[in-house]
N, C-alpha and C positions, 0 to 999 in steps of 0.2 A: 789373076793377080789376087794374092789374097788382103781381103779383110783388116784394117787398122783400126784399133782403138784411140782413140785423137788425145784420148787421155794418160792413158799407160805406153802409149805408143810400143804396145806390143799386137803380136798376130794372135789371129784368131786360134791357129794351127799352135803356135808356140805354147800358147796360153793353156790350150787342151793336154799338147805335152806335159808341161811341167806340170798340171793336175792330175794327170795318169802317173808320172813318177811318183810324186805326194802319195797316191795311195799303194802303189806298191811299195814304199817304205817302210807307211804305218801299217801294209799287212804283213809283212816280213818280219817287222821288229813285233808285233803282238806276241807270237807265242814265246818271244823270250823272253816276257815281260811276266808271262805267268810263274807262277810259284806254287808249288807240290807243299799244300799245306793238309796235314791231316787230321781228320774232325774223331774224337771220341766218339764209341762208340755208344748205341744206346741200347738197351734191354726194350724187347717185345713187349707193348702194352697189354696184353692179352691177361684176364685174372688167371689162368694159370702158368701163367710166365711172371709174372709178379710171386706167385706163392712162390715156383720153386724155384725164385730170385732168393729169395729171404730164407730156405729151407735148406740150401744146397750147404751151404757152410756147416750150420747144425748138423746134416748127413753127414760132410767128412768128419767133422768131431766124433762123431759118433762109431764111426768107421775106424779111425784112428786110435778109440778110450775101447772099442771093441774087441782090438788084435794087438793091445799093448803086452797085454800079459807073455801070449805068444812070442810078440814080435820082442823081446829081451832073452827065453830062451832059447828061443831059431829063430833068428832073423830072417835069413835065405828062405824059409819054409813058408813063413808068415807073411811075407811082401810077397812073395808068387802064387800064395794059396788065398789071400785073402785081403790085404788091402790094397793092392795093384789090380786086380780084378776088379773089386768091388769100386775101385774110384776111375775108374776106365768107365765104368758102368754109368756111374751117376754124371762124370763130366760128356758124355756122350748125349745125354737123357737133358742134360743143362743145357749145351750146344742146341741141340736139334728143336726145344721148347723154347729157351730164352732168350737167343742170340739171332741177330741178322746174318744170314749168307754171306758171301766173301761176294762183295761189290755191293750189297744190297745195305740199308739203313745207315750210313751218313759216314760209314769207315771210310770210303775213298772222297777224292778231290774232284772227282769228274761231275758236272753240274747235271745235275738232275733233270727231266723234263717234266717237268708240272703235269699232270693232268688236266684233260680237257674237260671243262663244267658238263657235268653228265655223266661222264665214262665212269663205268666201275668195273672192278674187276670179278672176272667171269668163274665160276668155280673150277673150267678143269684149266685154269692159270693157276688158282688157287695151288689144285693137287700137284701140277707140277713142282709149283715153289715147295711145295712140300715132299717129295719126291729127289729134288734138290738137294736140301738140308740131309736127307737120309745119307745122300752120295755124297755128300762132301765133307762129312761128321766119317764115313766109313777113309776115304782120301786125308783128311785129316788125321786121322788116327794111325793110319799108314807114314805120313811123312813124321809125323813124333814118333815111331820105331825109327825111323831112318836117324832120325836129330840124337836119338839117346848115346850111339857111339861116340858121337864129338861133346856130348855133356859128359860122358865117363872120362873121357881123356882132360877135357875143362878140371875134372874132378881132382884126377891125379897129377895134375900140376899147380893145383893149389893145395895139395898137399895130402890128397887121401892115398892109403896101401896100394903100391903097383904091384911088388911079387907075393902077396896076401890079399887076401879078401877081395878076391877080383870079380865074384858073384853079388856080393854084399856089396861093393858100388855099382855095379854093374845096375841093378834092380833099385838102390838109390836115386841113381841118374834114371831111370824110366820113370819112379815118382814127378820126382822135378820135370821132368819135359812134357810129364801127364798135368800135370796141374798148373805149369807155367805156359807151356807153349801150345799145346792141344788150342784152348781157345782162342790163340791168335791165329793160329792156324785156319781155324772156321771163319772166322769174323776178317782176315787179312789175305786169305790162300797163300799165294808166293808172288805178290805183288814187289817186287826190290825196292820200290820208293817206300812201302809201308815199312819196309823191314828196316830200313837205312834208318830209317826216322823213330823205330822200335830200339833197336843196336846201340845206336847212337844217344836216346833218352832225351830225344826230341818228342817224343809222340805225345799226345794229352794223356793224362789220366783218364782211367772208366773200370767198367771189371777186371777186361781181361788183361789191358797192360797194367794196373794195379798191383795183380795177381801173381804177375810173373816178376814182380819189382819187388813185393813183399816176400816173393817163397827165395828168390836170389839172398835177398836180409837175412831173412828167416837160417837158412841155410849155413849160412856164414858166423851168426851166432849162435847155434848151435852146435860148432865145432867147440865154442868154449870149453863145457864141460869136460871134455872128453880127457885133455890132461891131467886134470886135478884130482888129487890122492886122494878122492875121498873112497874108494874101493866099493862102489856101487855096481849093480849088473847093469841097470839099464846106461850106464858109462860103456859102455861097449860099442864098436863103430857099428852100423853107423845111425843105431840107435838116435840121436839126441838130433841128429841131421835131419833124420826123417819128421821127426818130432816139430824141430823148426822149419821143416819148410812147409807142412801142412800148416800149423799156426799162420807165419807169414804171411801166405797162402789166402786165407779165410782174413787175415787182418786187413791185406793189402786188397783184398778186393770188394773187402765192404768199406773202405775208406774209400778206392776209388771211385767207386760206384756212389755214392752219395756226398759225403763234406768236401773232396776235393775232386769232383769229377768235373773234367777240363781243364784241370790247372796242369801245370809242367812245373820240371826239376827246373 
């Protein structure tokens, strides 16, 4: 016979049930309770991940006022010969110095495990982590070649030469996917929640989605020019494109990176 409580004039048996269902409920409904929120990235403390935090930008400028001359009488020539290489180069070099891994330093949602008072990390963890960054800067580079086709067709549907200058977007669009998405790519890999939340213009500001918000701007105002009678070479497509998306580029990501890093549209 089982057990009564003289008070609740319930069983002892009953009582235990219906606190086993209680917590199968509350463990059931917890993960739906969670929310895929995602945290801005942060740049590498390291002093020279600082330096060439603050040098990278000056580099593309530099890279861009270097192959202007060029790049207004052959475009095609001057984007494959010399600033699509040379800024493949340095965002590789930025990535692999500046940036956390794709899961690493506070890009995704997933809770971190604290370290235990003592523990440190051992040098060939170290080399791996570094080892890592090589392999997924070389993987990242690889998925923005994949990405450039569907920015070239983005391209000509908002309005750039389909049966003309199909080399001259073509290497446009590899600018833009080099300098916008390259470092999501590092810093996000093919995480869908990160990207939903990238796409859509949910994500906090930082460098890299900054980066990729300014050269989009960038890019867009830079089509200006291009109509206007004023009978200029460097009015040539897609001269002034390119022009704007590196500016952009360099603006948006030193904005997001300092005055508005965290805030959202």
């Amino acid at each position: 016979m089982p057990l009564v409580d003289p008070i609740t004039m319930a069983s002892a048996v009953s009582k235990k049930g219906a606190a086993s269902q209680t917590v199968t409920v509350e463990s059931s409904a917890s993960p739906t309770a969670e929310t895929y929120n995602l945290l801005p990235v942060s740049v590498n403390q390291t002093p020279l991940a600082q330096t060439l935090r603050h040098a990278q930008p000056l580099l593309l400028s530099g890279v861009l006022a270097f192959g202007f001359s060029s790049l207004v009488k052959n475009p095609v020539a001057a984007m494959s010969s010399t600033t699509l290489p040379l800024t493949a180069a340095l965002q590789a070099v930025y990535a692999v110095i500046c940036l956390p891994v794709a899961g690493r330093g506070g890009n995704d949602t997933a809770k971190k495990a604290k370290p235990r008072p003592g523990e440190k990390t051992s040098k060939k963890r170290a080399k791996e982590g570094g080892n890592n960054a090589y392999v997924l800067a070389t993987l990242s580079l690889l998925i923005t070649a994949l990405v450039t086709p569907f920015i070239y067709a983005s391209m000509v549907l908002f309005g750039a030469p389909f049966l003309t200058h199909g080399s001259h977007t073509l290497l446009c669009a590899a600018h833009l996917s080099l300098l916008g998405l390259f470092p999501l790519f590092y810093v996000h890999g093919v995480d869908a929640s990160a990207w939903a939340a990238v796409g859509g213009f949910r994500a906090p500001l930082d460098e890299t989605f900054g980066g990729l918000a300014g050269a989009l701007v960038g890019a867009w105002l830079g089509a200006v020019p291009i109509p206007l009678d004023w009978d200029r070479d460097w009015q040539k497509w897609p001269v002034t494109i390119l022009v704007g998306i590196y500016g952009g580029y360099v603006l948006g990501k030193v904005i997001g990176g300092t005055a508005a890093w965290g805030k959202k549209f």
